[in-house]
Biopython code that builds the backbone (N, CA, C, O; Angstrom):
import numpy as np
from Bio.PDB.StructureBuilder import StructureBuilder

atoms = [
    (1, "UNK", "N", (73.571, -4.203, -71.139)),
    (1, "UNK", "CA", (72.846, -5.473, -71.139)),
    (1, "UNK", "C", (71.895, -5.552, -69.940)),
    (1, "UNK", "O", (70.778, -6.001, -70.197)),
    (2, "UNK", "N", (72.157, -5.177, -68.620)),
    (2, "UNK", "CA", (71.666, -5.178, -67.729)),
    (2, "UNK", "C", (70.422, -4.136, -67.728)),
    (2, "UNK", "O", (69.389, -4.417, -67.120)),
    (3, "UNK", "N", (70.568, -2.944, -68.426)),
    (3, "UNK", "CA", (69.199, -2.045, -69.263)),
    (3, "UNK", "C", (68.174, -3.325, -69.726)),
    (3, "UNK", "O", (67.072, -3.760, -69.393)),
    (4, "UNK", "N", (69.029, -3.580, -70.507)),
    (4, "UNK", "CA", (67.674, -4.735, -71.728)),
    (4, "UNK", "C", (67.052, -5.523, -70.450)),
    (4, "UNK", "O", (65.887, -5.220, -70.191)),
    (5, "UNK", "N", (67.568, -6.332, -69.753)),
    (5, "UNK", "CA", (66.797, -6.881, -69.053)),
    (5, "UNK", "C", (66.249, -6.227, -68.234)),
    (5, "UNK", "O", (65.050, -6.482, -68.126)),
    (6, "UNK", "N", (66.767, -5.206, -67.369)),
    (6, "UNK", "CA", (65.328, -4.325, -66.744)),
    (6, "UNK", "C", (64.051, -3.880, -67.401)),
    (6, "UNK", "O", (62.881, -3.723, -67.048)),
    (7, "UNK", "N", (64.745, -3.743, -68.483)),
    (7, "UNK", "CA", (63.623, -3.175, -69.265)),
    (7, "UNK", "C", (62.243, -4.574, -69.898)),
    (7, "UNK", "O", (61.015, -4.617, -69.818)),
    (8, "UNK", "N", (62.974, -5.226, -70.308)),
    (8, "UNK", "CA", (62.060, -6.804, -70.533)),
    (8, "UNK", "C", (60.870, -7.105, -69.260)),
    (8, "UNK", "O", (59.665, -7.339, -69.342)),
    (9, "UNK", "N", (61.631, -7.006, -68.278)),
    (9, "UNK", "CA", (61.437, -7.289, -66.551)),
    (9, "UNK", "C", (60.587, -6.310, -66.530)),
    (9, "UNK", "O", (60.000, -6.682, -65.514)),
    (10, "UNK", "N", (60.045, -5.362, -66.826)),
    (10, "UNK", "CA", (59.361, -4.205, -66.176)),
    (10, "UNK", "C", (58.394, -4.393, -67.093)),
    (10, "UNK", "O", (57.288, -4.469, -66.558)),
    (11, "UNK", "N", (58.364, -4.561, -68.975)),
    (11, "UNK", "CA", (57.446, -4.778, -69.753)),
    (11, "UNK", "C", (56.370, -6.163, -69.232)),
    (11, "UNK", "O", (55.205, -6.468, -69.487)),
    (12, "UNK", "N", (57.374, -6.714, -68.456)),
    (12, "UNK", "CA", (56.433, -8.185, -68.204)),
    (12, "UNK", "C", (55.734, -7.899, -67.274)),
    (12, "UNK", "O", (54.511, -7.894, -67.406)),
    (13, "UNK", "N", (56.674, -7.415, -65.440)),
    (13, "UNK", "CA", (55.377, -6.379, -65.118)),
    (13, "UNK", "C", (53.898, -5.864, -65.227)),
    (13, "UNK", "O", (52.944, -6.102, -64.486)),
    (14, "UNK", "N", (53.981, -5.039, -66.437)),
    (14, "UNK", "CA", (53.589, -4.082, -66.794)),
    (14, "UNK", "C", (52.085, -4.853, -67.348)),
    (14, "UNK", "O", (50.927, -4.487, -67.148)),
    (15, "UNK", "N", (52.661, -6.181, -68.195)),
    (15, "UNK", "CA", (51.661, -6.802, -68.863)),
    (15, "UNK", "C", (51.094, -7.187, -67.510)),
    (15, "UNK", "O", (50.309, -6.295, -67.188)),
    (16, "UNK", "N", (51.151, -8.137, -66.569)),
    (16, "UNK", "CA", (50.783, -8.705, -65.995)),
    (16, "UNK", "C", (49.665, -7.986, -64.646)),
    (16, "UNK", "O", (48.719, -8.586, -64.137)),
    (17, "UNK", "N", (50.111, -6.618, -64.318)),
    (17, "UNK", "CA", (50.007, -6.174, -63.318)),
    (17, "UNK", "C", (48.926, -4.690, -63.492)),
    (17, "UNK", "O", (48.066, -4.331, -62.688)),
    (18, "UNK", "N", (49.327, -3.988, -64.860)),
    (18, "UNK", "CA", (49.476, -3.032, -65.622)),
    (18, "UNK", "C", (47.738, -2.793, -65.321)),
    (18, "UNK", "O", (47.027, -3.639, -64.780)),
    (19, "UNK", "N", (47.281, -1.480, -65.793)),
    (19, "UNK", "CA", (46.066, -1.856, -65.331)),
    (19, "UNK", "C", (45.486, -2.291, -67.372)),
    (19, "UNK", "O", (44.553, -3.061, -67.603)),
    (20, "UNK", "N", (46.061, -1.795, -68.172)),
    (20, "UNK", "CA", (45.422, -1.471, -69.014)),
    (20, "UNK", "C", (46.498, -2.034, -70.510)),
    (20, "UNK", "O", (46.359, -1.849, -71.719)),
    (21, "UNK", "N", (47.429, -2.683, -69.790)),
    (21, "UNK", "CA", (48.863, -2.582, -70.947)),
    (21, "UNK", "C", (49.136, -3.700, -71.635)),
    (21, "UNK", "O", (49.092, -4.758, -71.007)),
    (22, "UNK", "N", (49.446, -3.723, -72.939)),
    (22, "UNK", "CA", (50.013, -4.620, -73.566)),
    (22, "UNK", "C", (51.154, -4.142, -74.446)),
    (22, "UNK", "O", (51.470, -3.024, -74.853)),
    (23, "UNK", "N", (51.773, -5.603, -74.638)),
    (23, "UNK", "CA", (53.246, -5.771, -75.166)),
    (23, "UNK", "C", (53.178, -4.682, -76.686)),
    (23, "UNK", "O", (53.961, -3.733, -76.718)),
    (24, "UNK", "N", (52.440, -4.855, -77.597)),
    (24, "UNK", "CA", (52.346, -4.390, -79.093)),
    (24, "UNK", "C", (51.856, -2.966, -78.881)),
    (24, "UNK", "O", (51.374, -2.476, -79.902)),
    (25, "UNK", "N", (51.860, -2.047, -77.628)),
    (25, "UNK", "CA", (51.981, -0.472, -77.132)),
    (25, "UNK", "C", (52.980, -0.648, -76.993)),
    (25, "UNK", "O", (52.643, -0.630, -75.809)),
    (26, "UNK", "N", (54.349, -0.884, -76.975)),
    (26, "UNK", "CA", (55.629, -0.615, -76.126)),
    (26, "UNK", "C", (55.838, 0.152, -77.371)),
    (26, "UNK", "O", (56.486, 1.160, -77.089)),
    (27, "UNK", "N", (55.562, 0.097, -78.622)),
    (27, "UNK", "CA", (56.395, 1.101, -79.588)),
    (27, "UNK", "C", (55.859, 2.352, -79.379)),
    (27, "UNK", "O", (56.601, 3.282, -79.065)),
    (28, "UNK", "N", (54.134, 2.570, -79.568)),
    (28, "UNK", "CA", (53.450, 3.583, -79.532)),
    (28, "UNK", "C", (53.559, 4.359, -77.730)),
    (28, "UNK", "O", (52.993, 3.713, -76.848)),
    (29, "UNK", "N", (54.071, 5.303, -77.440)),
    (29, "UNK", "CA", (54.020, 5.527, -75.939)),
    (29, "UNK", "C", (52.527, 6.288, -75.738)),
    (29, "UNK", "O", (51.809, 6.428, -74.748)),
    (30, "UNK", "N", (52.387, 6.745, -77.248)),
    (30, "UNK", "CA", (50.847, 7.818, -76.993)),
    (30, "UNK", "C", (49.702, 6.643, -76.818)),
    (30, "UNK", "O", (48.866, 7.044, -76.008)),
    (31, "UNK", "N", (49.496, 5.775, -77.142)),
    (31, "UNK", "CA", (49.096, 4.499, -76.740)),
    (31, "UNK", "C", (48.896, 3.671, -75.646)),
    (31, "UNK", "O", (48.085, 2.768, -75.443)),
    (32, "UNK", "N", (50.010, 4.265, -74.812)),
    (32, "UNK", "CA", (49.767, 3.627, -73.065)),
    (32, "UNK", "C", (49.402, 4.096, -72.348)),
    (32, "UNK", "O", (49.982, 5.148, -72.077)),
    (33, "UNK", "N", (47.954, 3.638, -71.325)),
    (33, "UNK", "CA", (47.542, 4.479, -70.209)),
    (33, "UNK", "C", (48.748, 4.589, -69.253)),
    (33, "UNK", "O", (49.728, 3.864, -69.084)),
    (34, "UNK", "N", (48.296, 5.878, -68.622)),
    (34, "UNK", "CA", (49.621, 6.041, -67.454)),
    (34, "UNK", "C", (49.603, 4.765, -66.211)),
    (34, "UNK", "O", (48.691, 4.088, -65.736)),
    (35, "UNK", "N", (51.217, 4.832, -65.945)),
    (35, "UNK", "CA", (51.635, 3.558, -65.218)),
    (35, "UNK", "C", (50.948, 3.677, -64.077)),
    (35, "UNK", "O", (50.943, 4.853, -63.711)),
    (36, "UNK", "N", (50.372, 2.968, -63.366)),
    (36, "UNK", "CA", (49.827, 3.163, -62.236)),
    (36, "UNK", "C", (50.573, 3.281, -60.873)),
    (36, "UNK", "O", (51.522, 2.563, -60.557)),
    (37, "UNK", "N", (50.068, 4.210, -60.147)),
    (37, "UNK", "CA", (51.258, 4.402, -58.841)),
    (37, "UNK", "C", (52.114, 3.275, -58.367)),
    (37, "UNK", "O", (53.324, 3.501, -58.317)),
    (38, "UNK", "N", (51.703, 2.157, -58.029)),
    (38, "UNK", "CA", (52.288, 0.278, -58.075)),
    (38, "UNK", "C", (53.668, 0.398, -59.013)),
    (38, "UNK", "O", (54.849, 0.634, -58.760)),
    (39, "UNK", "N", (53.072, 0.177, -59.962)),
    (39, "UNK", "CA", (54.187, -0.821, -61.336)),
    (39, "UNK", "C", (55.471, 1.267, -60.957)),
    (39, "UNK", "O", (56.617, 1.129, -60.527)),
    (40, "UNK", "N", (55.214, 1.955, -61.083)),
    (40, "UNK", "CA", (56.050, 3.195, -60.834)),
    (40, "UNK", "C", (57.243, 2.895, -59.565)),
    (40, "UNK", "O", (58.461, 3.065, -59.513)),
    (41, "UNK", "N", (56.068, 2.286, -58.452)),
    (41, "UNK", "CA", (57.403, 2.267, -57.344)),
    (41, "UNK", "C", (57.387, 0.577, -56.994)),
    (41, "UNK", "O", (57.779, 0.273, -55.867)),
    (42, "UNK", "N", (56.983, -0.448, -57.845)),
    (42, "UNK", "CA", (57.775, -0.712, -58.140)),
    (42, "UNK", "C", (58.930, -0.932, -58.839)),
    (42, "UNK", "O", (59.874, -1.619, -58.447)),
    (43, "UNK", "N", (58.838, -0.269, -60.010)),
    (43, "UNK", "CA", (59.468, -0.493, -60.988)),
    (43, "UNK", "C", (60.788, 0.170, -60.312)),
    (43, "UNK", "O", (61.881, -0.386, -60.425)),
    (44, "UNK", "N", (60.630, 1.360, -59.619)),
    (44, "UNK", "CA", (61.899, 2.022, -58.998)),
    (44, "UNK", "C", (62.647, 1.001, -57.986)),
    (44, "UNK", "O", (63.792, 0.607, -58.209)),
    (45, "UNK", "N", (61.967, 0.651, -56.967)),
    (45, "UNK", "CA", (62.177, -0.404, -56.117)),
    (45, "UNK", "C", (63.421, -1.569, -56.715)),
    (45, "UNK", "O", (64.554, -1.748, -56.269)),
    (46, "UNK", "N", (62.715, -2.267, -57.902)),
    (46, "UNK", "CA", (63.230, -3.285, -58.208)),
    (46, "UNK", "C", (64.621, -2.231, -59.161)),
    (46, "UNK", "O", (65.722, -2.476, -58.667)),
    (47, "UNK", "N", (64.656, -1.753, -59.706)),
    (47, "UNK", "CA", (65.771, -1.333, -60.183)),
    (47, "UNK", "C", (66.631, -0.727, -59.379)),
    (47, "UNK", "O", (67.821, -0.617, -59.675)),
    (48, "UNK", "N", (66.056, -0.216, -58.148)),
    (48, "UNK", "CA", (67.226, 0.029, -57.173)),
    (48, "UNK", "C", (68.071, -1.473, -56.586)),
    (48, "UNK", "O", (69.244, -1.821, -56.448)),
    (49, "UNK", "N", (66.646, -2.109, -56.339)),
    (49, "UNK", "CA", (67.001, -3.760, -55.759)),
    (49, "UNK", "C", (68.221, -4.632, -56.990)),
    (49, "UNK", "O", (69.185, -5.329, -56.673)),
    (50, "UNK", "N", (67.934, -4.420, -57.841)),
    (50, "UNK", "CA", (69.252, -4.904, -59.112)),
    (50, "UNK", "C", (70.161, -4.690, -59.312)),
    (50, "UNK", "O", (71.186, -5.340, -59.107)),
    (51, "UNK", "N", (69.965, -3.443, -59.895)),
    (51, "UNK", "CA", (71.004, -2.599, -60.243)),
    (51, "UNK", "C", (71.250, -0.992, -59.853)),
    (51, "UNK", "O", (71.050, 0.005, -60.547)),
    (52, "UNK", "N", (71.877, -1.133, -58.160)),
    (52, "UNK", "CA", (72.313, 0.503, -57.646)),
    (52, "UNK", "C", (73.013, 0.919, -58.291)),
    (52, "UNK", "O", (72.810, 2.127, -58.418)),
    (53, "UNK", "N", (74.173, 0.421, -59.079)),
    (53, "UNK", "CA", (74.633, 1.371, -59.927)),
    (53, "UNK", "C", (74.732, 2.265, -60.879)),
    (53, "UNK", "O", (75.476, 3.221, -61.095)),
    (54, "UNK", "N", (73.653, 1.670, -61.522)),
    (54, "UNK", "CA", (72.980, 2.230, -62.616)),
    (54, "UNK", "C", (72.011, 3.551, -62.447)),
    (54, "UNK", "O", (71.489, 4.143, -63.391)),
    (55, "UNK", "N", (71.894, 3.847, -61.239)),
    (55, "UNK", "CA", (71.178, 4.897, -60.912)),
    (55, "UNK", "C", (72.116, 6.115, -60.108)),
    (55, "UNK", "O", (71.584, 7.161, -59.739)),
]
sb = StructureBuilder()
sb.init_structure("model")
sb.init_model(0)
sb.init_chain("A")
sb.init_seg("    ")
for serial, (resi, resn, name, xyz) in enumerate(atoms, 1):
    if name == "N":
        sb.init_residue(resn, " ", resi, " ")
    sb.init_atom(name, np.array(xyz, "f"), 0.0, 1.0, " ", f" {name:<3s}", serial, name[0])
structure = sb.get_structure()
């Protein structure tokens, strides 16, 4: 459960921050420009910051 919401949490991110991303690419991955160095560390950041165990 704690996946799903990282994962929600990082799509919202992603929209918001992303340089190039939207929600209706999350199925297609050949579809998404690459994550930009940012949303990468943070995305690591905050999932360390949540959930250490999981890693």
């Amino acid at each position: 459960m704690k996946t799903l919401h990282l994962l929600s949490y990082l799509i919202f991110l992603n929209k918001f921050l992303g340089p190039d991303t939207d929600i209706k690419y999350t199925h297609t991955r050949k579809a998404f420009p690459p994550p930009s160095p940012l949303i990468t560390v943070q995305s690591a950041f905050l999932s360390w910051l949540f959930f250490p165990s999981e890693l």
